[in-house]
Short mmCIF file of the C-alpha atoms (twelve columns), coordinates in Angstrom:
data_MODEL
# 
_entry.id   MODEL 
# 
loop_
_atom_site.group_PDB 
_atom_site.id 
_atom_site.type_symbol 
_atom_site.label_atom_id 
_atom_site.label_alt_id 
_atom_site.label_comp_id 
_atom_site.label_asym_id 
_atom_site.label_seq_id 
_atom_site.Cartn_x 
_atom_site.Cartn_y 
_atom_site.Cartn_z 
_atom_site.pdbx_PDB_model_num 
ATOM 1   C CA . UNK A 1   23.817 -30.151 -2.925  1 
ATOM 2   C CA . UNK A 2   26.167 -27.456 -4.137  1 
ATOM 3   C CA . UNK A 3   24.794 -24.704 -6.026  1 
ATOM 4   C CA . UNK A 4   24.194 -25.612 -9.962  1 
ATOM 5   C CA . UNK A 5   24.401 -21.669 -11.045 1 
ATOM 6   C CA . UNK A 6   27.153 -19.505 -10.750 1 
ATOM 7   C CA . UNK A 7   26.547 -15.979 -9.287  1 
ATOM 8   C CA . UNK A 8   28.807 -14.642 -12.467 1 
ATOM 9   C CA . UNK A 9   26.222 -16.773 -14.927 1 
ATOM 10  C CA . UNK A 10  23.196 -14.985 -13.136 1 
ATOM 11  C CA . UNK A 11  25.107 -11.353 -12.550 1 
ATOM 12  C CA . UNK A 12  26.119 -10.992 -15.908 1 
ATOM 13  C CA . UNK A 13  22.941 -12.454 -17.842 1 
ATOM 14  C CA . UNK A 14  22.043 -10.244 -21.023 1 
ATOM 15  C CA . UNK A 15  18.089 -10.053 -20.301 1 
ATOM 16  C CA . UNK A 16  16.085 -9.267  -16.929 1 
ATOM 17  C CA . UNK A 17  15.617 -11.692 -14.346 1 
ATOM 18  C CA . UNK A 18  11.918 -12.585 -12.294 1 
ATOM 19  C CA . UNK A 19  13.122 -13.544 -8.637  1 
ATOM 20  C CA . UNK A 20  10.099 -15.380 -6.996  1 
ATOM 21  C CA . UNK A 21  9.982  -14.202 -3.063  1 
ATOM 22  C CA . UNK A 22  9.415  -17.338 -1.025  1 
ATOM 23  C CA . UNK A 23  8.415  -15.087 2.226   1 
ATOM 24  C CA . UNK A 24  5.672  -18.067 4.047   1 
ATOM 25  C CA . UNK A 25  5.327  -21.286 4.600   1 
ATOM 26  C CA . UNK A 26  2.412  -21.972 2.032   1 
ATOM 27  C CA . UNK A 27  4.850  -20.714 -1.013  1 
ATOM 28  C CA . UNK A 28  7.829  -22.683 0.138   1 
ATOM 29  C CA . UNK A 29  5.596  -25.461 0.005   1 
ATOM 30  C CA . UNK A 30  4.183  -24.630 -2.861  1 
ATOM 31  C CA . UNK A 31  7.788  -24.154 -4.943  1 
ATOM 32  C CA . UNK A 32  9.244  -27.691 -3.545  1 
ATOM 33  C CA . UNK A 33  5.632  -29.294 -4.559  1 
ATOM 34  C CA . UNK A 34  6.800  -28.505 -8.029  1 
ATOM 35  C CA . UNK A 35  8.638  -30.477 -10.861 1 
ATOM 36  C CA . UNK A 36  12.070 -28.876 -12.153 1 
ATOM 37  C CA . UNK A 37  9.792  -27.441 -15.603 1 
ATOM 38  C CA . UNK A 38  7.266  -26.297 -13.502 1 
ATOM 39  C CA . UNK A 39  9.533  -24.047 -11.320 1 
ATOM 40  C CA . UNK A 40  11.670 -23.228 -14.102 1 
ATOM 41  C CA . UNK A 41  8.297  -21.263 -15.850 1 
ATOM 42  C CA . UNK A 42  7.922  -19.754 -12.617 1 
ATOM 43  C CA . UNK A 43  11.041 -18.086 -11.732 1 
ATOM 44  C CA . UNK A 44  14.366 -17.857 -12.861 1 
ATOM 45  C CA . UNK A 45  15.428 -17.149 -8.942  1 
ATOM 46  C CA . UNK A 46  13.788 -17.926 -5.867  1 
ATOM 47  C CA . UNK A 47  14.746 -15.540 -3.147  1 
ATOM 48  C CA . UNK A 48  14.057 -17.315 0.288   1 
ATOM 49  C CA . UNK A 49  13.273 -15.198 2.748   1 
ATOM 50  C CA . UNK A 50  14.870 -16.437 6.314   1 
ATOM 51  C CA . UNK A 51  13.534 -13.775 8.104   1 
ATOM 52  C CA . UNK A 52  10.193 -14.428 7.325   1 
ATOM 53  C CA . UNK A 53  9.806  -18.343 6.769   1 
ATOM 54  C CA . UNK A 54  11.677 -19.251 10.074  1 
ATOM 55  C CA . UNK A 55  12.250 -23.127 8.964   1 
ATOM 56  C CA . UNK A 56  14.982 -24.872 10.015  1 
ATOM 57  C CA . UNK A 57  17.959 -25.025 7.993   1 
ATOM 58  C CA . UNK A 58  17.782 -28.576 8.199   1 
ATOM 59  C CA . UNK A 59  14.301 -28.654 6.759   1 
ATOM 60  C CA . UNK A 60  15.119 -26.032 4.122   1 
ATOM 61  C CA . UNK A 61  17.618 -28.174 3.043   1 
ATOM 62  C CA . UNK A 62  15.657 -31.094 3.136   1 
ATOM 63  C CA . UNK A 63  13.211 -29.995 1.250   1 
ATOM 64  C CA . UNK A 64  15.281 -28.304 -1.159  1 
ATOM 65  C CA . UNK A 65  17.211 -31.643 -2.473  1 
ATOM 66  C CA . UNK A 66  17.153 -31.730 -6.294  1 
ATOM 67  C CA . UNK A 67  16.493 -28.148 -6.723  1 
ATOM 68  C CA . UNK A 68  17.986 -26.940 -10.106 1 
ATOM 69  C CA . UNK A 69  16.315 -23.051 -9.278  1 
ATOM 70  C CA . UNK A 70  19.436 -20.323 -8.112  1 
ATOM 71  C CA . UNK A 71  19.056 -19.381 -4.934  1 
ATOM 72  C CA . UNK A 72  19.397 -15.729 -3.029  1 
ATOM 73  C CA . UNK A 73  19.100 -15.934 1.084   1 
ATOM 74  C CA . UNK A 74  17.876 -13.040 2.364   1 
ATOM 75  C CA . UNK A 75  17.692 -12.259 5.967   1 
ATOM 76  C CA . UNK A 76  16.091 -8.751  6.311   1 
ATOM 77  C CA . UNK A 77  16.810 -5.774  8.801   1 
ATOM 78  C CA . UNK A 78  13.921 -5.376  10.332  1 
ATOM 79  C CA . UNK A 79  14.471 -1.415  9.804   1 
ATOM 80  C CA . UNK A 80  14.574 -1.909  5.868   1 
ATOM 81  C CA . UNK A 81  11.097 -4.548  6.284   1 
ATOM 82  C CA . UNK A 82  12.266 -7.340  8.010   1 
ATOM 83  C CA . UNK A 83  11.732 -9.930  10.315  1 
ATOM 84  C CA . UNK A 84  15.046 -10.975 11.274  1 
ATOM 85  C CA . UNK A 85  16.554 -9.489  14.588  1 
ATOM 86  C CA . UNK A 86  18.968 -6.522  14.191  1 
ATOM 87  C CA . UNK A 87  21.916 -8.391  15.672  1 
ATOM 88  C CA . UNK A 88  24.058 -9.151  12.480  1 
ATOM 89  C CA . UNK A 89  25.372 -12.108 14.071  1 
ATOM 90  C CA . UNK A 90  21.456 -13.427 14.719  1 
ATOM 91  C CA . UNK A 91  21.175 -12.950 10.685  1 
ATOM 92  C CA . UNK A 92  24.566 -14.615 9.752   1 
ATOM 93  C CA . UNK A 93  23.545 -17.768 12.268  1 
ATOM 94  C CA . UNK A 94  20.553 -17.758 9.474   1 
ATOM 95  C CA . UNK A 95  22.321 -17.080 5.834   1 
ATOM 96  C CA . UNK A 96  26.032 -19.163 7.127   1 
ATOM 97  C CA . UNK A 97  24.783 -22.629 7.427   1 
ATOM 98  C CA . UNK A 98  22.882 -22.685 3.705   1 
ATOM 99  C CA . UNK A 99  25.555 -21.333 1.509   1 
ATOM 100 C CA . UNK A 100 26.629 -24.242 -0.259  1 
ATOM 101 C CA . UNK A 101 22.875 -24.019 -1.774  1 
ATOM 102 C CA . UNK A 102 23.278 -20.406 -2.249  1 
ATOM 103 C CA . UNK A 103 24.021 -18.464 -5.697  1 
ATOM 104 C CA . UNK A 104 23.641 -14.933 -4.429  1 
ATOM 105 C CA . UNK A 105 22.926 -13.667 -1.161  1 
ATOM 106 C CA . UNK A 106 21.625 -9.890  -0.151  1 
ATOM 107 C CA . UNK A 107 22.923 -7.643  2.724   1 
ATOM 108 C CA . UNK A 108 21.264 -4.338  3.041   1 
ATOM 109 C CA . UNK A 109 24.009 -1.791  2.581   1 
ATOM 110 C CA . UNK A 110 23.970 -0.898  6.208   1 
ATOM 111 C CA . UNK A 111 24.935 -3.792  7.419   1 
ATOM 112 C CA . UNK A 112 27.855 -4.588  5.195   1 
ATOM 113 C CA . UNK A 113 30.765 -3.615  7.261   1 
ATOM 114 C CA . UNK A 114 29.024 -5.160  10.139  1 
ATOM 115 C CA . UNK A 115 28.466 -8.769  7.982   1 
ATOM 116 C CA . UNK A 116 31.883 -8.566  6.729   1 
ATOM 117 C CA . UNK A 117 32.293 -12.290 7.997   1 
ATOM 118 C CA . UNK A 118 29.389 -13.864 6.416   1 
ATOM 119 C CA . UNK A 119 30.377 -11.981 3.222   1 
ATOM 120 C CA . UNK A 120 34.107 -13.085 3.263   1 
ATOM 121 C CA . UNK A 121 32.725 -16.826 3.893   1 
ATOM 122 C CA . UNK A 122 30.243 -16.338 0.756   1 
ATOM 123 C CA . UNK A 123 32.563 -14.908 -1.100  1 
ATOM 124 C CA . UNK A 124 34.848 -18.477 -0.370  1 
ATOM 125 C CA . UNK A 125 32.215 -20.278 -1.793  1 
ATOM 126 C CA . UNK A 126 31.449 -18.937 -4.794  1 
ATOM 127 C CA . UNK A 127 28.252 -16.962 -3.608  1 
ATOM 128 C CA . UNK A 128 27.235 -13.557 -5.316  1 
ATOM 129 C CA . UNK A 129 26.976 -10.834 -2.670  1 
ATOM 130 C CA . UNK A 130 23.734 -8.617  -3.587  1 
ATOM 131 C CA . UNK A 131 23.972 -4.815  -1.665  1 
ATOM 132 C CA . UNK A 132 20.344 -3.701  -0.881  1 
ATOM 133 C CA . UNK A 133 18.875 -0.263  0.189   1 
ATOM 134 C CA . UNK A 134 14.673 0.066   0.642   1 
ATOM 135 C CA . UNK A 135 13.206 3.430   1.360   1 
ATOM 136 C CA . UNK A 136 9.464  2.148   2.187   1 
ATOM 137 C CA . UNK A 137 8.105  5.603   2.118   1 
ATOM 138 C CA . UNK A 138 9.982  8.067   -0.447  1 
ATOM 139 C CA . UNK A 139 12.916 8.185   -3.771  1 
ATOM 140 C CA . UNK A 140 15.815 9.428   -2.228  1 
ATOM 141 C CA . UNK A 141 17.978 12.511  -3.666  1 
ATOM 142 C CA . UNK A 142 20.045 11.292  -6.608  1 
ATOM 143 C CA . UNK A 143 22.931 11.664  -4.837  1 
ATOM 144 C CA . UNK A 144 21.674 9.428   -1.860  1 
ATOM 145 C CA . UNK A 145 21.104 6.953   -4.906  1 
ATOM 146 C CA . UNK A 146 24.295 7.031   -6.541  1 
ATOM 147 C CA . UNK A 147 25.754 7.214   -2.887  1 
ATOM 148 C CA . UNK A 148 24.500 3.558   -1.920  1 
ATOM 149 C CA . UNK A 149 25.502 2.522   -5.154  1 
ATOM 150 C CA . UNK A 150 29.131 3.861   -5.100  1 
ATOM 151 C CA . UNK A 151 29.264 2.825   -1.350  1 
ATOM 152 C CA . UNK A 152 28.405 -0.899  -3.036  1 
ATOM 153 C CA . UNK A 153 31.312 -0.502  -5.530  1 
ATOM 154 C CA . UNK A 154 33.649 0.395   -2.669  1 
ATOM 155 C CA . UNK A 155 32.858 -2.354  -0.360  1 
ATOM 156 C CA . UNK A 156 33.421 -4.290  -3.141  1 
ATOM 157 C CA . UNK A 157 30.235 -6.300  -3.455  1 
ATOM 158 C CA . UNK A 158 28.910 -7.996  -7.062  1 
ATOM 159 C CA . UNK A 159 25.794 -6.152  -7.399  1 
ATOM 160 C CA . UNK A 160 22.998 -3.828  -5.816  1 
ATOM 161 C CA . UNK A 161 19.794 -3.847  -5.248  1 
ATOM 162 C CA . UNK A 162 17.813 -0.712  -4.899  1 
ATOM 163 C CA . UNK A 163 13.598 -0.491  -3.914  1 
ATOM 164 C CA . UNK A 164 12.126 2.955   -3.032  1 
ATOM 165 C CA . UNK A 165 8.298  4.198   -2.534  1 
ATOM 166 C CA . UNK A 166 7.656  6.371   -5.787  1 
ATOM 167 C CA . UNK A 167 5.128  9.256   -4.505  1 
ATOM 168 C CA . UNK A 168 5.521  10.804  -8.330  1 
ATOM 169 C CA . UNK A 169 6.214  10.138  -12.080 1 
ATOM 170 C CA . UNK A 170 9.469  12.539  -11.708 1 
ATOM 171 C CA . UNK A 171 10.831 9.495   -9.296  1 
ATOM 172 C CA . UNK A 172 10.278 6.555   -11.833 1 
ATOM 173 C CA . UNK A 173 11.737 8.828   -14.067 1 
ATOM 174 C CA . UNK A 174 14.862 9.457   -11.816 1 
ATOM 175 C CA . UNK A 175 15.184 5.371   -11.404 1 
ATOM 176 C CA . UNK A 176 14.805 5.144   -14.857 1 
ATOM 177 C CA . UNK A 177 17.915 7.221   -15.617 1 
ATOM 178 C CA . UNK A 178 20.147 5.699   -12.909 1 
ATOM 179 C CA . UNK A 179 19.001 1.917   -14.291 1 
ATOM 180 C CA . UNK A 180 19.883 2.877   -17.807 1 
ATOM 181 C CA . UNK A 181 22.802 4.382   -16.423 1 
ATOM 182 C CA . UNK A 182 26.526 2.795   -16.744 1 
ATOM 183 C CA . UNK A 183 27.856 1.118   -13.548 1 
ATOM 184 C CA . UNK A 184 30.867 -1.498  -12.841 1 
ATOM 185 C CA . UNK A 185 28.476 -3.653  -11.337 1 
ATOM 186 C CA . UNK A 186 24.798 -4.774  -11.888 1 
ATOM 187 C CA . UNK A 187 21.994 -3.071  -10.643 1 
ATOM 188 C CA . UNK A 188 18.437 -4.159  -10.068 1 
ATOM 189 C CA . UNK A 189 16.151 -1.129  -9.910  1 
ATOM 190 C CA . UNK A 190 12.286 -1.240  -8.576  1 
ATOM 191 C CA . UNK A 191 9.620  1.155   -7.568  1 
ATOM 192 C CA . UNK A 192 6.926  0.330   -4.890  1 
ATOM 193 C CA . UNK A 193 3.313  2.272   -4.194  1 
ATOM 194 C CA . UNK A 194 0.717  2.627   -7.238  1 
ATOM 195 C CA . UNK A 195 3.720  3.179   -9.880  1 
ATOM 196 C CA . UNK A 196 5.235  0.033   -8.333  1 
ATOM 197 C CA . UNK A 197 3.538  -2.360  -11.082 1 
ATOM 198 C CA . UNK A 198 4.427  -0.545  -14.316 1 
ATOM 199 C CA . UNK A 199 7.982  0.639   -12.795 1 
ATOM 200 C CA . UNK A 200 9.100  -2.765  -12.390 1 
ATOM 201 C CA . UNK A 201 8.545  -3.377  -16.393 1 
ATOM 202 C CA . UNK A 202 9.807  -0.341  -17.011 1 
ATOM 203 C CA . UNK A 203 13.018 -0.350  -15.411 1 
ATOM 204 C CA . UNK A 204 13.769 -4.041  -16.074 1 
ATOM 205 C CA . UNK A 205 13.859 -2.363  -19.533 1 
ATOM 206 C CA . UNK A 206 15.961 0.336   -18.635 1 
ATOM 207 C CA . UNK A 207 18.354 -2.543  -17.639 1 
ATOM 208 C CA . UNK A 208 17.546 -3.608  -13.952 1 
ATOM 209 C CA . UNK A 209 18.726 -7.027  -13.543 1 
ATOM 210 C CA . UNK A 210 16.885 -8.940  -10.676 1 
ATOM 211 C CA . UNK A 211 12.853 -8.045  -10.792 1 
ATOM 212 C CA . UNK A 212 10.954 -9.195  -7.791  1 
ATOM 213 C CA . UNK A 213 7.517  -11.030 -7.956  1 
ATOM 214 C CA . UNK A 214 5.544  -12.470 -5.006  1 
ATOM 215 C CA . UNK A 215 4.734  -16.562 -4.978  1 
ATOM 216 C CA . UNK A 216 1.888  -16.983 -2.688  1 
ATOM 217 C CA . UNK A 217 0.934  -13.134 -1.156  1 
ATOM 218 C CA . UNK A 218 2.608  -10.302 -2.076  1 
ATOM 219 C CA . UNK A 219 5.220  -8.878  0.614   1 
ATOM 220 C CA . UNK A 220 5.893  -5.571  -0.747  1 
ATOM 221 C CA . UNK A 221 3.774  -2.579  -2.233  1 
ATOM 222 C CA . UNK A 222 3.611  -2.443  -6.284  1 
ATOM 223 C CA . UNK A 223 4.988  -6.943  -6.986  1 
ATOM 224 C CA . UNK A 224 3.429  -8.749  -9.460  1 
ATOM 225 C CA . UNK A 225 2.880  -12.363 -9.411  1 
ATOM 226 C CA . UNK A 226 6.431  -13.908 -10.215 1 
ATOM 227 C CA . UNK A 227 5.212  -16.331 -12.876 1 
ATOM 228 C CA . UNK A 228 3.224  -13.212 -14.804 1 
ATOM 229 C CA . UNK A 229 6.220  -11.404 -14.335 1 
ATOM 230 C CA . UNK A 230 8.373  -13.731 -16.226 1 
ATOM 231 C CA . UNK A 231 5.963  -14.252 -19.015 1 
ATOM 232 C CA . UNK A 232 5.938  -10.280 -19.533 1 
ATOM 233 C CA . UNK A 233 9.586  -9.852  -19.264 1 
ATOM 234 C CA . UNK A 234 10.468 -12.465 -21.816 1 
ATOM 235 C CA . UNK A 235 8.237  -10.153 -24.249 1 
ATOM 236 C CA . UNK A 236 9.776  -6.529  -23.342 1 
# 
């Protein structure tokens, strides 16, 4: 089944985006136990974590027949909170063989010259290549901000993706600007810690694009349910 979204519909969509985080077994099952309506109200993305579901393609795909929800594959660094191994080719073995179900996939920043492979075969098929940086304990300098996003730009990729711990109100405030900001390519902006909750509404309002929500157990500091998430960001 090829994919029934393109990453250009999704990348240049005029209002905020809830990506569901499929990061266990119990979720996954969860999201393919549903009818297209159903996971349409949930999420308008569903972000399957490889790193952390460790199914077999052949059983993701399986199970995926019929879906109508766009897809991102993630496989995570383990140094930016993931599971996957830090051999690039280990992560490519896991994104390569599901891309024809793909719309978007993410590659934290560090890795892209390293993936530059699996990011010339996505880019073949029509898949969206999301840039991600995670700071899991502090807001970088603005300039280390508007680095990874000019570094994005440069190594020409179709959008980034940028989560960092927010120890004050001066560092939502900081995200705030750079979301509201003008860029040549999409950006989707989010806060983690206490702030994490309120950030994520108030930078999808600023203008981030893709706003993450948990399905199943939250796997990151400051998500809110996906299908709450929606709800609220079809009001803002």
């Amino acid at each position: 089944m090829g994919q029934l979204v393109s990453n250009k519909s999704l990348l240049f969509s005029s209002r905020p985006l809830a990506v569901g985080v499929l990061a266990d077994a119990a979720a996954f099952e969860h999201f393919t136990s549903l009818d297209p309506a159903n996971r349409a109200n949930l999420c308008d993305v569903a972000e399957l974590r490889l790193d952390q579901l460790k199914i077999p393609a052949a059983d993701l795909r399986a199970a995926l027949a019929g879906n109508e929800i766009p897809l991102l594959l993630t496989a995570r660094h383990p140094a930016e909170g993931g599971q996957a191994p830090e051999d690039p080719a280990a992560r490519a073995a896991m994104i390569e063989p599901l891309l024809d179900l793909a719309t978007l996939i993410d590659v934290e920043l560090r890795s892209a010259a390293q993936m530059q492979g699996t990011l010339q075969k996505a880019r073949a098929a029509g898949v969206g290549v999301v840039g991600s940086f995670h700071d899991f304990q502090a807001t970088p300098a603005d300039e280390v901000l508007r680095g990874a996003v000019n570094f994005a730009q440069q190594a020409g990729l179709d959008s980034v993706k940028l989560a960092t711990y927010l120890n004050t109100q001066d560092d939502l405030a900081r995200l705030m600007k750079l979301a509201g900001d003008t860029h040549r390519l999409r950006l989707s902006v989010m806060g983690m810690g206490p702030l994490g909750r309120v950030s994520r509404l108030v930078l999808a309002k600023c203008g981030s694009l893709l706003n993450y929500g948990f399905i199943g157990a939250s796997n990151a500091p400051g998500q809110w349910p996906v299908a709450r998430l929606k709800e609220i960001l079809a009001e803002l």
